[in-house]
VOKEBA-709681 format. One record per residue (C-alpha): x negated, y negated, z negated. Coordinates in steps of 0.001 Angstrom, whole numbers, plus 500000, padded with zeros to 6 digits. Each point is the difference from the previous one (the first is absolute). Example, Ala and Ser with C-alpha at 12.3 -4.5 7.8 and 13.67 -1.06 7.14 Angstrom:
2
px: 487700&py: 504500&pz: 492200
px: 498630&py: 496560&pz: 500660
END
This chain:
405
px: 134219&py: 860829&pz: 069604
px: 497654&py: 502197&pz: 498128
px: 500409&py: 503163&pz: 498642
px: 498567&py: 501739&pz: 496570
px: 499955&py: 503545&pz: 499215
px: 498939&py: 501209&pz: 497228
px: 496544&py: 501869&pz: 501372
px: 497253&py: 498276&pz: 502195
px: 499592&py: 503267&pz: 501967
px: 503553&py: 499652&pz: 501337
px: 499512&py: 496488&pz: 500922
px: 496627&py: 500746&pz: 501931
px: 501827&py: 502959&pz: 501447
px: 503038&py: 497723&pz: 501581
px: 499763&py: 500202&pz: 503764
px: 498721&py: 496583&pz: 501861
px: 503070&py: 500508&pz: 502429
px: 502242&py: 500232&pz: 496778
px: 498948&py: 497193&pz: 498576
px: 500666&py: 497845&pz: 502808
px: 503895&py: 501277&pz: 499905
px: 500289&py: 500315&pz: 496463
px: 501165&py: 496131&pz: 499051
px: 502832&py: 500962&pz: 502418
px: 500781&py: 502964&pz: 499135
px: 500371&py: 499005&pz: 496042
px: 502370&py: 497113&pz: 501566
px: 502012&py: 502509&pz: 501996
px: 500423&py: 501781&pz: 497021
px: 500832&py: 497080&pz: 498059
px: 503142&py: 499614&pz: 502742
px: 501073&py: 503354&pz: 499680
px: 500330&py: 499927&pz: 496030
px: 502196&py: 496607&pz: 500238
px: 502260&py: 501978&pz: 501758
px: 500172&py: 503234&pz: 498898
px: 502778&py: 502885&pz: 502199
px: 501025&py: 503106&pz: 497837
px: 500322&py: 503382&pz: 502176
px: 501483&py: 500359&pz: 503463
px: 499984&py: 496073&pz: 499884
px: 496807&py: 498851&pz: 501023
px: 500677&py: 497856&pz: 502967
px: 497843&py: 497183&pz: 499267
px: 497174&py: 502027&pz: 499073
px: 500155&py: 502508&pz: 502462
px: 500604&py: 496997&pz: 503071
px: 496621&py: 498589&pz: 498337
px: 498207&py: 502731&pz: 500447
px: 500915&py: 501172&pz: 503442
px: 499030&py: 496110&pz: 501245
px: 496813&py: 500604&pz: 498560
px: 499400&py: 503352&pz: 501240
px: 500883&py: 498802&pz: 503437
px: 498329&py: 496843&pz: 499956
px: 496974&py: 501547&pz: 499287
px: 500356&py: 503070&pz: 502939
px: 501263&py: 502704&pz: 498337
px: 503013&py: 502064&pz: 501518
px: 502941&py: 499332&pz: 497904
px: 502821&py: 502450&pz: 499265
px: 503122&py: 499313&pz: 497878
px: 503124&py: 501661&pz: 499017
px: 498584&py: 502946&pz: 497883
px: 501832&py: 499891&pz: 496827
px: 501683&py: 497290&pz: 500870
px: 497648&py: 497045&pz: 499054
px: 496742&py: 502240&pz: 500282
px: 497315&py: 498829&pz: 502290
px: 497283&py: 501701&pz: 501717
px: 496834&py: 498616&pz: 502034
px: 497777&py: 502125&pz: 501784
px: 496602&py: 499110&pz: 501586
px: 498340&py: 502321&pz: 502146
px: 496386&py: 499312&pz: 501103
px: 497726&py: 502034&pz: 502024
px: 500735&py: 503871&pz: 500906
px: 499799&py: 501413&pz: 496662
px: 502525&py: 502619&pz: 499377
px: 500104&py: 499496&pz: 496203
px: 503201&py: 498132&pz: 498523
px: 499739&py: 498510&pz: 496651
px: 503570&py: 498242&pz: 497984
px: 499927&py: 497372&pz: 497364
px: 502618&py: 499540&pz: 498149
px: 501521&py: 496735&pz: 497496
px: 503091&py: 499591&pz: 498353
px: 502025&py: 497036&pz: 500453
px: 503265&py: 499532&pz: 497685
px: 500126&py: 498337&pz: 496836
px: 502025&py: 500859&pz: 496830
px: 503108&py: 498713&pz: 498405
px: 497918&py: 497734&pz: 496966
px: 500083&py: 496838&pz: 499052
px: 496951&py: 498483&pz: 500273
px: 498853&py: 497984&pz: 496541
px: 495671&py: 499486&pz: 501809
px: 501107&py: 496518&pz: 499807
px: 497135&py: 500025&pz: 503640
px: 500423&py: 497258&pz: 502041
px: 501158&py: 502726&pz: 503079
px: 501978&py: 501883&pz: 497619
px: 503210&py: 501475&pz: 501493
px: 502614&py: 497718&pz: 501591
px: 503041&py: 502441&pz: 499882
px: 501633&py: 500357&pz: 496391
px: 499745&py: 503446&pz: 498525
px: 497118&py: 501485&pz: 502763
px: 496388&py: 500100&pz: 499884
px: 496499&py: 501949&pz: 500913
px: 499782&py: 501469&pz: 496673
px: 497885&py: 502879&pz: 501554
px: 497683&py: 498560&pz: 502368
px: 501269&py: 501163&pz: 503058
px: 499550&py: 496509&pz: 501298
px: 496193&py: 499828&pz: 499311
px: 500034&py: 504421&pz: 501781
px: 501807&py: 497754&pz: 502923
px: 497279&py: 497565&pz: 500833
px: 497213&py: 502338&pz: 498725
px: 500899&py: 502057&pz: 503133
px: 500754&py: 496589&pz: 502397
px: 496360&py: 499142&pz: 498485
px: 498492&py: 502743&pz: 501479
px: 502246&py: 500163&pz: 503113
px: 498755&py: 496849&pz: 500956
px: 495995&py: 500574&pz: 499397
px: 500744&py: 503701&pz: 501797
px: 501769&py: 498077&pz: 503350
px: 497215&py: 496940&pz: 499703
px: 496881&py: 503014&pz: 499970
px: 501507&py: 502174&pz: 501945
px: 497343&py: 502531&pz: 498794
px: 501804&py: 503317&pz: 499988
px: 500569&py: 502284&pz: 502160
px: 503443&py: 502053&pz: 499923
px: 503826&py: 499111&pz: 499077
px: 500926&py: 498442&pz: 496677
px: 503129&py: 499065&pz: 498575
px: 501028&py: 497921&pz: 497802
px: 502925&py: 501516&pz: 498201
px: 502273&py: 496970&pz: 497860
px: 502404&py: 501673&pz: 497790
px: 503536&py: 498631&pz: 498906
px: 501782&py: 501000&pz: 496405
px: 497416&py: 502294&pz: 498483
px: 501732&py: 498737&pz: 496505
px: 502083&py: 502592&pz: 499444
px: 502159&py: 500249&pz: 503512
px: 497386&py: 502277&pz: 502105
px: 499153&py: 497634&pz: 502582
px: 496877&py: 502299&pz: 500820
px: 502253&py: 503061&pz: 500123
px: 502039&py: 498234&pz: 502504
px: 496826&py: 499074&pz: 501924
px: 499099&py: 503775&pz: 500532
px: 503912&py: 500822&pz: 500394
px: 500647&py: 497875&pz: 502922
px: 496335&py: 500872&pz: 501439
px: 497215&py: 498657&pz: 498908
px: 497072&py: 502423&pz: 500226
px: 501790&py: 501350&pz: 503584
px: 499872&py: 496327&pz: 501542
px: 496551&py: 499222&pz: 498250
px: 498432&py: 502759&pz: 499455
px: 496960&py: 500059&pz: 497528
px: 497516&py: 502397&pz: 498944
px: 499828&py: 498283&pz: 496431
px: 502265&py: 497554&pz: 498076
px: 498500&py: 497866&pz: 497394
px: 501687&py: 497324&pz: 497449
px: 499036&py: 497866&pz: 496866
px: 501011&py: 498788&pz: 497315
px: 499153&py: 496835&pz: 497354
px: 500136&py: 501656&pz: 496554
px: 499638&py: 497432&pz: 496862
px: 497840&py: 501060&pz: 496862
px: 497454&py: 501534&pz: 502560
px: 496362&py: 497579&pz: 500854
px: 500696&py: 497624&pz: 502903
px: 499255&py: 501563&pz: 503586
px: 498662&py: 502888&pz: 499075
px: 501754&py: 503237&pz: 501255
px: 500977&py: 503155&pz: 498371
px: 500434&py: 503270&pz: 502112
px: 502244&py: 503486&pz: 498874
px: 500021&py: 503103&pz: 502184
px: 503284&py: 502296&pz: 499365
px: 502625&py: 498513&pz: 497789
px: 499803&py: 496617&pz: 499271
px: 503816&py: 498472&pz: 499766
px: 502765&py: 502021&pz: 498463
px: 503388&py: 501041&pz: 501793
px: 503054&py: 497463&pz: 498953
px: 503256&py: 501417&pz: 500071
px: 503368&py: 498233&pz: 498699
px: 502437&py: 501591&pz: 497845
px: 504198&py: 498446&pz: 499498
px: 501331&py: 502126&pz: 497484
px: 503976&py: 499315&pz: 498896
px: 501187&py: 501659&pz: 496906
px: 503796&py: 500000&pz: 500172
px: 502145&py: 500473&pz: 496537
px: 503171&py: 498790&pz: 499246
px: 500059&py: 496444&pz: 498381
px: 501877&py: 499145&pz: 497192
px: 500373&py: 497458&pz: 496877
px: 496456&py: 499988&pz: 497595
px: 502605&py: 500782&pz: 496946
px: 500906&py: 503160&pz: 501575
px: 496826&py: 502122&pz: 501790
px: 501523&py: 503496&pz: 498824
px: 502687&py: 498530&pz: 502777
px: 497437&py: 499087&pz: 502945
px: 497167&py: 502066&pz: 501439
px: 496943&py: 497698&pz: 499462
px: 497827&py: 499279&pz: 502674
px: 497897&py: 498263&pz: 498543
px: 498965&py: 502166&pz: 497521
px: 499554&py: 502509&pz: 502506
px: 497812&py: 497340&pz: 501748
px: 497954&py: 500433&pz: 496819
px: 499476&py: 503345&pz: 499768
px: 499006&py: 499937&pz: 503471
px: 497326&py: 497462&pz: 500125
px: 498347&py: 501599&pz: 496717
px: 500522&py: 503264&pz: 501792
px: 498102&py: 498586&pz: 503078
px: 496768&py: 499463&pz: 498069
px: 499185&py: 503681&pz: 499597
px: 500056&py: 500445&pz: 503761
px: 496419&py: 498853&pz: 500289
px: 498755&py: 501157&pz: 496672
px: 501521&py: 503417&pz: 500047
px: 499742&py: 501063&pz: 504193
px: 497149&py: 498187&pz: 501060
px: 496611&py: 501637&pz: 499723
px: 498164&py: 497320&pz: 497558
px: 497139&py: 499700&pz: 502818
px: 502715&py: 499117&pz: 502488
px: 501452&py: 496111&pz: 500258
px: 503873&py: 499682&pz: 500063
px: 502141&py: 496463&pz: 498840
px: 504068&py: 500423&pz: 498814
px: 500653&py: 496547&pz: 499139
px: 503709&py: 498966&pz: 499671
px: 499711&py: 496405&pz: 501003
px: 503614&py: 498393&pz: 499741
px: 503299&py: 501231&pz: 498155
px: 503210&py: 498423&pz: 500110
px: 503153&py: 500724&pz: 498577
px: 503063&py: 498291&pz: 498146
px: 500348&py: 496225&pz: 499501
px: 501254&py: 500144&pz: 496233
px: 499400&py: 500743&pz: 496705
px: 502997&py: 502147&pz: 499434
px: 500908&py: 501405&pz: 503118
px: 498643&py: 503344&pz: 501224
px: 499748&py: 499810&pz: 503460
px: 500721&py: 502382&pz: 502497
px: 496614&py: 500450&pz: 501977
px: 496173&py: 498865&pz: 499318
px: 497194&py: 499771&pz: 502381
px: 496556&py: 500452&pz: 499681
px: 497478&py: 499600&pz: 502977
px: 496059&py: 501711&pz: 499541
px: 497115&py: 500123&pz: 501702
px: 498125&py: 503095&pz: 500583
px: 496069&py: 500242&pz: 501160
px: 497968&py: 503055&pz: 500494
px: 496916&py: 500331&pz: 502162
px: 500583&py: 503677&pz: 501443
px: 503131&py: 500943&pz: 501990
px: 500347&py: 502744&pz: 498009
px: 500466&py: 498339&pz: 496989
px: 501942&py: 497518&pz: 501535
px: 502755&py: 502602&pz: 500853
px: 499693&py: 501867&pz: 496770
px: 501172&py: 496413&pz: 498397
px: 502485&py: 499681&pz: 502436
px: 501726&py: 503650&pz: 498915
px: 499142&py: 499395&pz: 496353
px: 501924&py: 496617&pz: 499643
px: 502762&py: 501212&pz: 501930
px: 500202&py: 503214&pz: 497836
px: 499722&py: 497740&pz: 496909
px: 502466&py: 497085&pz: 500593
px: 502784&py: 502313&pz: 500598
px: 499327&py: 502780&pz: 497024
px: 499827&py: 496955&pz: 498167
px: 503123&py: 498769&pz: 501096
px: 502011&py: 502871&pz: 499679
px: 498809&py: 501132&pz: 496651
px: 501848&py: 496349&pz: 498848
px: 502674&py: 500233&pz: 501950
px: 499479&py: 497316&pz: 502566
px: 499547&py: 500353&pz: 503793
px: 496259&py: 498400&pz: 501973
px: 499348&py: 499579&pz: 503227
px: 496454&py: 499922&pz: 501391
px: 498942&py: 497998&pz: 502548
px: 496681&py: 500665&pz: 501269
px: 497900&py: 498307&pz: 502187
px: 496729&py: 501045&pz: 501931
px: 498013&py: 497132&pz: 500258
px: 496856&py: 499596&pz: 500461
px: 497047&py: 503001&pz: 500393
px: 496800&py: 500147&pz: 497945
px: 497504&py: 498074&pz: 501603
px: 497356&py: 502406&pz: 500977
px: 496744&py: 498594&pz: 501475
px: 497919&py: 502619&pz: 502647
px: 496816&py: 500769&pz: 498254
px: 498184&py: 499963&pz: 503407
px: 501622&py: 496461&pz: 500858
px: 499172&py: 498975&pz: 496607
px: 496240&py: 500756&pz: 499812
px: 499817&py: 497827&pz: 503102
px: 501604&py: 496981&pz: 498683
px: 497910&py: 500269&pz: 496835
px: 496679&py: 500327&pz: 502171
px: 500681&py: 497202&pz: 501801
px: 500568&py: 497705&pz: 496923
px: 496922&py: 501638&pz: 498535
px: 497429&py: 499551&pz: 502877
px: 501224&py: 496415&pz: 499993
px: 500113&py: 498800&pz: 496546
px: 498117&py: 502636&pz: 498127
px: 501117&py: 501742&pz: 496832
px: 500731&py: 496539&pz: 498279
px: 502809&py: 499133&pz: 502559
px: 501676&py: 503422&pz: 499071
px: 502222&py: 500679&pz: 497010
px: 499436&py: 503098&pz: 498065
px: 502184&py: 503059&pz: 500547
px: 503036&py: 499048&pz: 499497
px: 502708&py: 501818&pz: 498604
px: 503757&py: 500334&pz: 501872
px: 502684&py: 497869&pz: 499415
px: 503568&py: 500414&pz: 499151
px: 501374&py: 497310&pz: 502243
px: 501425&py: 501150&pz: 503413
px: 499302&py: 498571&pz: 503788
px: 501592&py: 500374&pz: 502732
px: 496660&py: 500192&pz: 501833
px: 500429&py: 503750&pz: 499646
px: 502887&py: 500541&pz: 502242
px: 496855&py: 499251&pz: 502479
px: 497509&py: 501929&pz: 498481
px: 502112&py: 503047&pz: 500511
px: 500115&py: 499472&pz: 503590
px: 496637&py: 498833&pz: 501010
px: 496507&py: 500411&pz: 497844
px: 498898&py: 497183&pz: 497857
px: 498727&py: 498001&pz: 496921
px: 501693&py: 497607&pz: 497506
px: 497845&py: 497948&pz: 498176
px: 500238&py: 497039&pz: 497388
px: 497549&py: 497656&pz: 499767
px: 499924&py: 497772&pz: 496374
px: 502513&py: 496636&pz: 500080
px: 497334&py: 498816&pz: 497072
px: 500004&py: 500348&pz: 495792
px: 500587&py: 498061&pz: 497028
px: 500206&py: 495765&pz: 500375
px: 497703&py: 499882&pz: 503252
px: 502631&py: 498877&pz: 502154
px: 503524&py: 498338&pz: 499946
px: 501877&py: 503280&pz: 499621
px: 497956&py: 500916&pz: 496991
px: 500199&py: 503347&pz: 500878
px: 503496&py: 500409&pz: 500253
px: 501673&py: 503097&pz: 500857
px: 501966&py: 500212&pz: 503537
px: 503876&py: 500132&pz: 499679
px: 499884&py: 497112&pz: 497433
px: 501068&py: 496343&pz: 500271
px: 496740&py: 498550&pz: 499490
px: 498045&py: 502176&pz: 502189
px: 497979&py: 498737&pz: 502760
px: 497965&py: 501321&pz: 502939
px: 496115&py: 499237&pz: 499335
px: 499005&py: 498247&pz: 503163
px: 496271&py: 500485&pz: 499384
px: 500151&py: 503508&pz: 500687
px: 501730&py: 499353&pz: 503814
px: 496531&py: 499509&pz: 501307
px: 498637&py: 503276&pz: 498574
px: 502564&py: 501883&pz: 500878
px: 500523&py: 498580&pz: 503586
px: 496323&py: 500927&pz: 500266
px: 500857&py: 504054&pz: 499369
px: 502423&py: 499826&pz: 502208
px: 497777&py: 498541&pz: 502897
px: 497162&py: 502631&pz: 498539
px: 502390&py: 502933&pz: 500388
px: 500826&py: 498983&pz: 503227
px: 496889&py: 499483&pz: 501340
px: 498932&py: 503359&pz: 498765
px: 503006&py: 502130&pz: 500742
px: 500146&py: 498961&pz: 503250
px: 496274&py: 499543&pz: 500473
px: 498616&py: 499366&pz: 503457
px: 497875&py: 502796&pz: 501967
px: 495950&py: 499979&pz: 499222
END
C-alpha cells in the first residue's frame, strides 16, 4: 500500500519504523470504519484496541468511562509521565462514501475521523513498545463518546488523571480544507464552549379561526427567536466571539389548529466563561419577558455542556517546537485562528496541562473525500496523513520523555 500526501517534505519526514506499520495500520482503520459504535458503545473498538495494546506489552486498563481504554508503558526510571489521548465513537450518519469498507451498521459511521485518531495513536503505540527508546511513563489515553455525551468528562470524573497521572495531556485532530499532514498549533482559546438550550413556550391552544380565543405559542415562539438575535449583537463586546443559534422548533401538527405548547432547542458557544454565563442569564431573562409580555408561559432548560477548549501556552509552544524542529516551517500551518466547534478534550485540559492540535485531512479533489467537511455523509478520514501524524506522536514521545545525556 502506498501512501501520497500532498508535500514531499512530509513524505521524507515519515518515520522508517512508521512506515513499516503503516499498511496495517490504514487496514485497522479500514476495520474500524466498517463498523462504526456511537458513544458509550464502543465494544468492538475498544476490545480491538486493548488486544493490541496488550499484545504488544503495554499495561492495559479498562472500565474508565465505561468503554474507555488506557495503556501505559513505563521504561527506564524517568519520573516524567506523558498521556495521549484518541477518540473512539462514531456518529449517528448514514454513510453515502460508497468505499469498499464503508460502514456495515445502517444509520452509523466515522464521519469525524475518530477512527483514523484511533490507529494514529495504535501506530505510534506500536513503534513506541517495538523502540522502546524512552525513558519515563506514558499513557495512552482512548476516549469513548466525545460526540456530544462527555465521554472525556467521565474519564476525569471517575479518575483519570488520579490513576494515571500526567504532567501533560495532548490530542489531535484531522481537520478537512487544511494541507495534508501538516499541523496547525493555537495557544489560549482555540474551541468554543457548547452549551444546549430546551426552551417550551406554553399558551393555550385553540381553533386557527379563533386566536383572540387561544394564547398563541407559536407566535410567541416568534417573537422569541427574533428576540434571541440581539443577544449577541447588542451584549457582546464586538471583539468578543459568542453563537445563539436556535437549531430546531416544533410545534402543532395542523394548519388550523393552535397548539398548546412549541419547542425550540439552541445552541450556544462562547470562548470565555464569562461570556458564557452572561448568555446563560441573558436568554433566560429574555425567553420569559418575552413570554409574559404575550401572554404565554416558557420554561428554560439549560444545559452546561461542554467548556471552552483552552490550550496551555507553555504546553503549546512545545508541541509546536517539536513539529517545527522536525519538519521545518513548511510542515507548519500559519497561525491559525480559533474555532467555534466544541471538544470534549477540554474537560482534560482543565485538569492536567496540555495542547490540542489539528493537523490538515487534505484540500480540494486530491483525495477521495475531496475535501469534505467532518460530520457529513460523504466524509472520509485521509489515510495518507496516518503516517505523518503517527510520526508526531512517536516525536513527542521521544522528546517529552527524553532519555538522560
Amino acid at each position: 500500500m502506498s501512501f501520497e500526501i500532498e508535500t514531499a517534505e512530509s513524505v521524507e519526514k515519515v518515520l522508517p519504523a512508521v512506515r513499516d506499520v503503516a499498511a496495517e495500520m490504514v487496514r485497522l482503520r479500514h476495520q474500524i470504519h466498517s463498523h462504526p459504535e456511537l458513544a458509550f458503545e464502543e465494544h468492538v473498538t475498544s476490545d480491538l484496541v486493548a488486544a493490541r495494546l496488550s499484545e504488544w506489552g503495554y499495561e492495559v486498563h479498562r472500565g474508565l468511562a465505561g468503554t474507555g481504554v488506557v495503556g501505559t508503558l513505563r521504561l527506564g526510571r524517568g519520573a516524567r509521565r506523558l498521556g495521549l489521548r484518541a477518540d473512539m465513537d462514531a456518529l449517528p450518519i448514514q454513510e453515502a462514501t460508497g468505499l469498499p469498507y464503508a460502514s456495515q451498521v445502517p444509520g452509523k459511521m466515522h464521519a469525524c475521523g475518530h477512527d483514523g485518531h484511533t490507529s494514529i495513536l495504535l501506530a505510534a503505540a506500536r513503534v513506541m513498545a517495538r523502540e522502546r527508546d524512552f525513558d519515563g511513563t506514558l499513557h495512552l489515553i482512548f476516549q469513548p463518546a466525545e460526540e456530544g455525551l462527555g465521554g472525556g468528562r467521565r474519564m476525569v470524573e471517575e479518575g483519570l488523571f488520579e490513576r494515571f497521572p500526567c504532567d501533560a495531556v495532548f490530542a489531535l485532530h484531522n481537520m478537512p480544507g487544511f494541507p495534508a499532514g501538516k499541523f496547525g498549533f493555537k495557544e489560549g482559546p482555540f474551541m468554543a464552549s457548547s452549551d444546549s438550550v430546551t426552551v417550551t413556550v406554553t399558551g393555550r391552544g385553540g381553533h386557527g379561526s379563533a386566536p383572540h380565543l387561544a394564547a398563541d405559542p407559536v407566535v410567541a415562539a416568534a417573537h422569541i427567536i427574533v428576540a434571541l438575535q440581539t443577544i449577541v449583537s447588542r451584549n457582546v463586546d464586538p471583539r468578543e466571539m459568542a453563537v445563539v443559534s436556535v437549531g430546531a422548533i416544533h410545534g402543532g401538527d395542523a394548519p388550523n389548529v393552535i397548539p398548546g405548547s412549541v419547542l425550540m432547542r439552541l445552541t450556544v458557544r462562547a470562548y470565555r466563561p464569562e461570556i458564557r454565563a452572561m448568555l446563560r442569564e441573558r436568554i433566560t431573562q429574555l425567553v420569559q419577558s418575552q413570554a409574559a409580555t404575550l401572554g404565554v408561559t416558557a420554561e428554560v432548560d439549560y444545559h452546561w455542556r461542554y467548556p471552552a477548549l483552552v490550550n496551555d501556552v507553555e504546553s503549546t509552544r512545545y508541541a509546536r517546537q517539536v513539529a517545527l524542529d522536525w519538519l521545518g516551517e513548511d510542515g507548519l500551518l500559519p497561525e491559525l485562528a480559533p474555532l467555534t466547534g466544541s471538544e470534549d478534550f477540554s474537560f482534560m485540559l482543565e485538569r492536567c496541562p496540555g495542547s490540542y492540535l489539528i493537523v490538515g485531512n487534505g484540500v480540494g479533489e486530491h483525495h477521495r473525500t475531496g475535501g469534505c467537511m467532518v460530520h457529513n455523509p460523504g466524509y472520509d478520514f485521509n489515510d495518507a496523513i496516518l503516517p505523518i501524524a503517527a510520526s508526531y506522536w512517536v516525536q513527542l514521545v521521544r522528546r517529552f520523555l527524553a532519555r538522560p545525556a
